[in-house]
N, C-alpha and C positions, 0 to 999 in steps of 0.2 A: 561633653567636652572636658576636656583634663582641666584641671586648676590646681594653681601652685600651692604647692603647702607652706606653712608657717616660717619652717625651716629652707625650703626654698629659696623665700623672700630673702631670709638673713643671712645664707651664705652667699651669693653672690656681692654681696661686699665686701668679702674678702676678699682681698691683690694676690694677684692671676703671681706664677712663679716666676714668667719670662719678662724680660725685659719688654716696655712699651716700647710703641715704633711712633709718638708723637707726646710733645707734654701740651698743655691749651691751659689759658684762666677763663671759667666762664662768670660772668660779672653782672651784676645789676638784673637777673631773672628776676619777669614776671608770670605766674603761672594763672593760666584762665584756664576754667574747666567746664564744659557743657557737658548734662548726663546726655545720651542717646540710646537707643534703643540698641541691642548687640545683634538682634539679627541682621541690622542693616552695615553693623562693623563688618558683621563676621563673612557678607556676601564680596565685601572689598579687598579680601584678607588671601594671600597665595592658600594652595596646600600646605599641610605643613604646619601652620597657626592657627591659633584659637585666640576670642575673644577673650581678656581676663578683667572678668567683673565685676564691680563693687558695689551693695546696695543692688544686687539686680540689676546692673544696667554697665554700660560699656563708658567712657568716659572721651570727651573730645578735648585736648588740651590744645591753646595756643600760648606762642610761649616767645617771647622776644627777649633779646640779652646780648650784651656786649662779651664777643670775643677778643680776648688780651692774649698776647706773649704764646703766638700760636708756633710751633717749632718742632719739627723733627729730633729726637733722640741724639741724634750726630750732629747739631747744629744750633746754632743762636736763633733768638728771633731778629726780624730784620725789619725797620720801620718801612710802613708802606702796605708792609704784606700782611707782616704777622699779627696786624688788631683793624678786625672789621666788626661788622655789625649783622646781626644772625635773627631771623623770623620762623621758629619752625609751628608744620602742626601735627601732632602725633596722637595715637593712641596708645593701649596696653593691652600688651598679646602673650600667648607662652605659647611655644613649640608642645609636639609629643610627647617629650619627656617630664613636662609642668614648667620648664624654667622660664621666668618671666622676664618680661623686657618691653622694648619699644617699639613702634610699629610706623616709622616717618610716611605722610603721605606728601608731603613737602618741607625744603630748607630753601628758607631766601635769605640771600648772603648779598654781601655788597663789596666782597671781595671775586672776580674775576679768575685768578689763581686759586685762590679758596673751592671754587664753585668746579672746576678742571679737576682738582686731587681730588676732592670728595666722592665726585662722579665718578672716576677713572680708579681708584684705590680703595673705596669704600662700597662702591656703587649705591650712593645715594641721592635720592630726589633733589639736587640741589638746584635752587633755580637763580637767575641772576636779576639785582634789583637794586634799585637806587632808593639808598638810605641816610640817615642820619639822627643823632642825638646827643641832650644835653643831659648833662647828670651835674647834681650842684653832689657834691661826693660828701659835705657833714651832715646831711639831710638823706641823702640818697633818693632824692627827687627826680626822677626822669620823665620827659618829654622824647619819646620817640616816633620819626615818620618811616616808612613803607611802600616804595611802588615798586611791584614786578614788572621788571622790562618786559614792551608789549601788551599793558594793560594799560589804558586811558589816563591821559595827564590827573584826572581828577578822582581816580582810583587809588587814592592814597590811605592807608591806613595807618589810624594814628592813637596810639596812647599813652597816655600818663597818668603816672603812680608814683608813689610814697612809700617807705614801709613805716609801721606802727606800730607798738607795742614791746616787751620783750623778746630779745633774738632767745629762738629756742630748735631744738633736733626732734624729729615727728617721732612717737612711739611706736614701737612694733604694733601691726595689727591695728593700726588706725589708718582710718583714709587720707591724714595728710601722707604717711608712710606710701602708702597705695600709690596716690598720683605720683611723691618726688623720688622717692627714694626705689630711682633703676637705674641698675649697673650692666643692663644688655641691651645691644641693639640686632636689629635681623634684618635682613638684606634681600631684598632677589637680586639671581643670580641669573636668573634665566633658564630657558629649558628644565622647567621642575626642581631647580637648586636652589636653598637657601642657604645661608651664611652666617654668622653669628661673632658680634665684635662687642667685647667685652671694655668698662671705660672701670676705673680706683677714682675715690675718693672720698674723704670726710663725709659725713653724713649734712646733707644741707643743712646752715642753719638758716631756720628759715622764721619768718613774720610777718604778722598781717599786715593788711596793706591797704590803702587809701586808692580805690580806682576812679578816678574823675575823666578818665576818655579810653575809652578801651573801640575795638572795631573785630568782628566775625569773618571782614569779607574775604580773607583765606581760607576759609569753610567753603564758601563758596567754588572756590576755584578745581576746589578738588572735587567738585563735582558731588557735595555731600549735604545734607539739606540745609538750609540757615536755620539756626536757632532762633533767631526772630526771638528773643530775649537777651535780657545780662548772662551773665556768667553766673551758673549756678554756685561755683567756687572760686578765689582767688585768695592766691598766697605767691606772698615773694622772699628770694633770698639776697643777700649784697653779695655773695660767690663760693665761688667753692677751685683749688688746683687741680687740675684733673692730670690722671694720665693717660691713654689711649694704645689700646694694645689691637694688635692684627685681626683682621676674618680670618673665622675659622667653618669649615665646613658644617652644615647640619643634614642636609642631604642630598 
């Protein structure tokens, strides 16, 4: 299976030439990571993709964070719409060519509209789900809850975290680099097509982080086995501007 090279990795952080079609803040990331086995990625995975792996093994991240000041290129944010709350679970894949990226098997949003353009303009797993959180913002202390509409009242997933230590940027060629630091996403398209959406921004700064309730059970839903453990890794960031540029065809 291809794997990205060194050089790979670092230039997709470079800002794409064209103007983005969306600006986003994303806020208060926490990142969980289960190692798993990549044959069992790699059988969930369109044509097209490859598992990209660290340490021998394929990586399960769930990743909860406040989306701020979500907006179209031509237009303001608009209170209501433009700051919701976001659940995703992703992996780390690269097409044919080695370029690496992300690999969503779900996004639960608590925005409605949010969950309509993602699906419909991005084509992605977005699912819709009732949420909420508190963030004490000189601490960066959150409590956040979780329920996918249509999963059982007591189906709620919940956790809370702190960050710790000094804020600092992952270095090339290290596994915090590996998990945070992706600037592709890949899409089905359907009928043998995938897609490839490119996002700009600063390099996370990111810090450790105090996890006292964390929950797996969107592992589960995708159908993919419970870890029945902690998180092998956890790292968080207080945010990063993004910018969001178009799908562009990959095959």
């Amino acid at each position: 299976m291809p794997q990205p090279t060194p050089e790979q990795r670092l230039q997709l952080r470079e800002r794409p030439l064209c103007r983005p079609v969306m600006y986003q803040s994303w806020q208060e990331l926490l990142f969980l990571h289960w190692r798993i086995d990549a044959d069992i990625i790699q059988r969930t995975l369109p044509a097209g993709l490859h598992v990209d792996t660290c340490d021998g093994a394929a990586w399960l991240g769930v990743v909860p964070f406040l989306m701020r000041n979500i907006r179209p290129w031509w237009f303001c944010s608009v209170p209501g719409i433009s700051n919701f709350l976001e659940l995703n679970l992703r992996t780390y894949v690269c097409d044919d060519a080695g370029r690496p990226g992300v690999w969503f098997y779900s996004l639960d949003a608590s925005q409605p509209l949010a969950v309509w353009a993602a699906r419909t303009f991005f084509r992605l797993p977005y699912q819709h789900a009732r949420m909420q959180a508190t963030v004490a913002r000189e601490s960066g202390h959150v409590e956040y809850r979780s329920r996918r509409t249509g999963t059982p009242e007591d189906a709620v997933s919940r956790f809370e975290y702190e960050p710790t230590g000094e804020v600092r940027t992952a270095d090339p060629e290290t596994f915090e680099f590996f998990l945070v630091e992706r600037y592709l996403l890949f899409a089905d398209l359907g009928g043998g097509r995938l897609a490839s959406g490119q996002v700009h921004h600063v390099p996370y700064p990111v810090q450790n982080v105090k996890v006292t309730e964390w929950d797996s059970r969107i592992i589960e839903l995708a159908r993919l086995p419970a870890p029945g453990r902690p998180p092998d890794h956890a790292l968080c960031s207080r945010g990063v501007d993004v910018e969001i540029f178009g799908l562009q065809g990959v095959t």
